[in-house]
C-alpha positions as CSV (number, residue, x, y, z in Angstrom):
1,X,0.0,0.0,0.0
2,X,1.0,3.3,-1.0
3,X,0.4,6.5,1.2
4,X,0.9,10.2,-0.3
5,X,0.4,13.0,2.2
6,X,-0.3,16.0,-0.1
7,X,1.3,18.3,1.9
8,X,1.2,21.9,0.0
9,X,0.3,25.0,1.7
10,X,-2.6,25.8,-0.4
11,X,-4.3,22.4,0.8
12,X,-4.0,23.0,4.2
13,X,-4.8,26.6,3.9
14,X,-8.2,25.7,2.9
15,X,-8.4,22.6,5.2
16,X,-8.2,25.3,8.0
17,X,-11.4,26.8,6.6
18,X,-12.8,23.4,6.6
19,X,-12.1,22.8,9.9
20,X,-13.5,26.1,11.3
21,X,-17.0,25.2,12.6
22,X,-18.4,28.7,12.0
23,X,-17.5,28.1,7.9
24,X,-20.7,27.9,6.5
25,X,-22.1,24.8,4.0
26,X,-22.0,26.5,1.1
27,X,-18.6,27.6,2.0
28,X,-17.8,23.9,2.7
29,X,-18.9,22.5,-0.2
30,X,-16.7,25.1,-2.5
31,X,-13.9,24.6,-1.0
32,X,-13.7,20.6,-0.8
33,X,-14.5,20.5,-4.3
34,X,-11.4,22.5,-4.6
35,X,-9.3,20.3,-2.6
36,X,-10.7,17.5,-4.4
37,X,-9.5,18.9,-7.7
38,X,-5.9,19.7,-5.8
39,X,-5.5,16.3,-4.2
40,X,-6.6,14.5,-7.9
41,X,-4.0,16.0,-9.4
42,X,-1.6,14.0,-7.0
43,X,-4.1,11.0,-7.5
44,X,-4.2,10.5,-11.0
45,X,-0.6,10.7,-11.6
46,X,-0.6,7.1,-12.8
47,X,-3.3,7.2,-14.5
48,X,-2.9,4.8,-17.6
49,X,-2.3,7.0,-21.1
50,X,-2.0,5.7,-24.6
51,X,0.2,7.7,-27.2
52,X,-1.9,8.7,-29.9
53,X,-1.1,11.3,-33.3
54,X,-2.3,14.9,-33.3
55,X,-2.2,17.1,-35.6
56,X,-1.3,20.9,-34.2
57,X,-1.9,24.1,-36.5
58,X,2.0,23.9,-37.4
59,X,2.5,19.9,-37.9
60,X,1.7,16.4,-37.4
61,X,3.1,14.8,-33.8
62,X,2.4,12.8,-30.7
63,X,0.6,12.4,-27.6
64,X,-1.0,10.8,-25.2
65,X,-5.0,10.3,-24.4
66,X,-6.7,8.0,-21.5
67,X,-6.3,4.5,-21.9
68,X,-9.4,2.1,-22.3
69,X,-11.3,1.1,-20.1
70,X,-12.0,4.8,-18.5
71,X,-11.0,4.7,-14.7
72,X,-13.8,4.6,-12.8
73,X,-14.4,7.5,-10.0
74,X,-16.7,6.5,-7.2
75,X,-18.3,8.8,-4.6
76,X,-19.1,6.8,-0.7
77,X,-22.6,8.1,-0.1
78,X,-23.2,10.3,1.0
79,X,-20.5,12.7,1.7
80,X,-18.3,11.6,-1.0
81,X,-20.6,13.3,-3.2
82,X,-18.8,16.5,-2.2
83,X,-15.5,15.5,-4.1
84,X,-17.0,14.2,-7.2
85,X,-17.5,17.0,-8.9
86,X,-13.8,18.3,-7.9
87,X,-12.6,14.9,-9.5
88,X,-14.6,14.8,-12.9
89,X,-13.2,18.7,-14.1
90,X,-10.0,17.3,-13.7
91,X,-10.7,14.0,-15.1
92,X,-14.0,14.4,-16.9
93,X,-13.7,11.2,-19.6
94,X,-14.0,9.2,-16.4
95,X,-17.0,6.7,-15.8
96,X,-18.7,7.5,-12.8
97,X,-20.0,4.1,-10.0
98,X,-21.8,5.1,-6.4
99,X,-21.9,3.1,-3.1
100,X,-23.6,3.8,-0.5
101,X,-22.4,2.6,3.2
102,X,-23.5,3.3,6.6
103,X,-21.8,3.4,9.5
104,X,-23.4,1.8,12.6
105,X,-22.7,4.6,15.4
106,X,-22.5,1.6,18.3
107,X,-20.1,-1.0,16.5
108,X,-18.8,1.2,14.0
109,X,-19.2,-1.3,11.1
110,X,-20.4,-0.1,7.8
111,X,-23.4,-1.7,5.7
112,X,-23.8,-1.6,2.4
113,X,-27.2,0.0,1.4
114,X,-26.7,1.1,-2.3
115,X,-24.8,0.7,-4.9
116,X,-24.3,1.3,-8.6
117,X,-21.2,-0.1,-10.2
118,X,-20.5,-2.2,-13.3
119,X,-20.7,-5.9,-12.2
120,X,-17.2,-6.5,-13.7
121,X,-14.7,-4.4,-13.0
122,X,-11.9,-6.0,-14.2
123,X,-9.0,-4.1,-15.4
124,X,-10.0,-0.8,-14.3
125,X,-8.4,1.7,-12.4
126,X,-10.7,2.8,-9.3
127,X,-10.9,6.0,-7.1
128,X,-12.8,5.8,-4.4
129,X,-13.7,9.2,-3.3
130,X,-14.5,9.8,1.0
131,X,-13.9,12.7,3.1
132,X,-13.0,11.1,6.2
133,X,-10.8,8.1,6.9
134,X,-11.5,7.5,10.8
135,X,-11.8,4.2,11.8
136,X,-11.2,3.2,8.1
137,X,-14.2,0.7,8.3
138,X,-16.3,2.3,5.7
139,X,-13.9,2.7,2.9
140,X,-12.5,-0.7,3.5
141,X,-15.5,-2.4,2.9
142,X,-15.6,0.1,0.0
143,X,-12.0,-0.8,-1.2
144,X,-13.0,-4.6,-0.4
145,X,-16.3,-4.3,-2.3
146,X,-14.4,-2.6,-5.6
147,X,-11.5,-5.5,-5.7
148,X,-14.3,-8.2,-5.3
149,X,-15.9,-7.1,-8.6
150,X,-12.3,-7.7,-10.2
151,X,-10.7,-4.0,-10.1
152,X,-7.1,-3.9,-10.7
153,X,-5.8,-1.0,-8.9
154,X,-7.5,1.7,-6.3
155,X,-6.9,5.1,-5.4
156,X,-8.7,6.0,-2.4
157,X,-8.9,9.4,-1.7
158,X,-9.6,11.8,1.3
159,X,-9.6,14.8,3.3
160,X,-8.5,14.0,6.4
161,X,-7.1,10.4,7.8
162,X,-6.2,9.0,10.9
163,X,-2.7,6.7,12.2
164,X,-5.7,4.3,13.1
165,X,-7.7,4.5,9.7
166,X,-4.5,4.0,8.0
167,X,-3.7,0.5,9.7
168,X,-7.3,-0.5,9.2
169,X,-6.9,-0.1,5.3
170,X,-2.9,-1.5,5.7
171,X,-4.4,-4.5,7.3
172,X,-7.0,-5.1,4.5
173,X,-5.1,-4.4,1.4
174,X,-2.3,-7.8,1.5
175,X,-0.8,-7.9,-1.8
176,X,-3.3,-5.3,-3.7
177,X,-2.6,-2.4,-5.8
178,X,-3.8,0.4,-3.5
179,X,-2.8,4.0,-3.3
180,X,-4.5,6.2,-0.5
181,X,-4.1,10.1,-1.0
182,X,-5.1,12.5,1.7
183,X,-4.6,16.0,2.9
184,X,-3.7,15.7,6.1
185,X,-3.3,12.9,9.0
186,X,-4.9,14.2,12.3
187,X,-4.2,12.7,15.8
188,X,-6.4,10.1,16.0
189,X,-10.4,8.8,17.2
190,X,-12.2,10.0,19.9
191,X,-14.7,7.6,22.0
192,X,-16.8,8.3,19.0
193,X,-14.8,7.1,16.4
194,X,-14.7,11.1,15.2
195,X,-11.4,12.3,13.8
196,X,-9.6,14.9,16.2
197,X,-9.2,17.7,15.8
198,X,-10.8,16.6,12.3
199,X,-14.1,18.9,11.2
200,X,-16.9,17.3,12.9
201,X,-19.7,15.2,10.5
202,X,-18.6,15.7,7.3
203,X,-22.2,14.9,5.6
204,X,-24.1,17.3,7.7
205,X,-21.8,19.8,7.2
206,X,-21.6,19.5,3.1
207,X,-25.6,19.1,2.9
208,X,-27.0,19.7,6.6
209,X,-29.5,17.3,8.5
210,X,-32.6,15.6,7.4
211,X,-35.1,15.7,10.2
């Protein structure tokens, strides 16, 4: 398992934003976008490429385009809806998949609830898209889920991790091709299982509370 800390000032400039809990949700949502579209950059740097001829207004010459089959980006519901958008502008020939986990408060084991994903996924390159890497539960099922359907490689990538969420996902991945890419690793888990100092509920504070 690869781990890249994208450690660049503008990222954790507007991480602190994120993390203030006065910043507003429309405030919230802009700016993870942008940090989604920061931290893809770092994500898709092996993203597969086939050379390919162009002509320019001068002369004939070569390139490269994405390879076949299109990587496949795909959002944990529901927060990881927030990064999806951040993703796609900087990779916007990707295929889009959904999967919807939930995390049981108690036990902290997530269940799968929805999903919408080709039922072979073999040969693809995967990013799995979530905020929050706390107990690393949910996007190991997520990870787990991707690699049963026959992905090749995955990128998961997130805001904010944890030293504990990190060893969840170590312990899971064995001999697969995974890559996690985050902004930041935080202290740890509180008795909650929520990242500290982290930003709180990062759902509620994209899209707010249902009641």
């Amino acid at each position: 398992m690869r781990v890249h800390i994208a450690d660049h000032p503008l990222i954790t400039h507007k991480l602190s934003v994120l993390r203030d809990k006065t910043t507003p949700s429309p405030v919230f949502r802009q700016l993870t976008e942008e940090l989604m579209t920061l931290l893809a950059y770092e994500a898709t740097r092996n993203v597969r490429v086939v050379e390919c001829e162009i002509e320019t207004p001068v002369t004939t010459t070569r390139g490269v385009k994405i390879a076949d089959p299109k990587p496949l980006v795909v959002p944990i519901l529901r927060a990881g809806l927030g990064m999806l958008e951040g993703m796609t502008k900087l990779l916007p020939t990707a295929e889009v998949g959904f999967l919807g986990l939930v995390r049981d408060e108690q036990t902290f084991k997530p269940t799968t609830y929805a999903e919408r994903l080709p039922d072979n996924l073999a040969g693809r390159q995967c990013f799995a898209l979530d905020p929050m890497l706390a107990t690393g539960g949910s996007l190991a099922a997520a990870i787990k889920y991707l690699f049963d359907r026959g992905a090749e490689e995955v990128t998961a990538v997130c805001l904010l991790g944890t030293p504990e969420g990190l060893r969840a996902i170590e312990g899971l991945v064995g001999d697969r091709d995974v890559t996690l890419v985050l902004g930041a690793v935080d202290e740890g888990l509180n008795e909650k299982g929520y990242i500290v100092p982290g930003l709180g509920d990062a759902g509620d504070r994209l899209y707010g509370t249902a009641e």
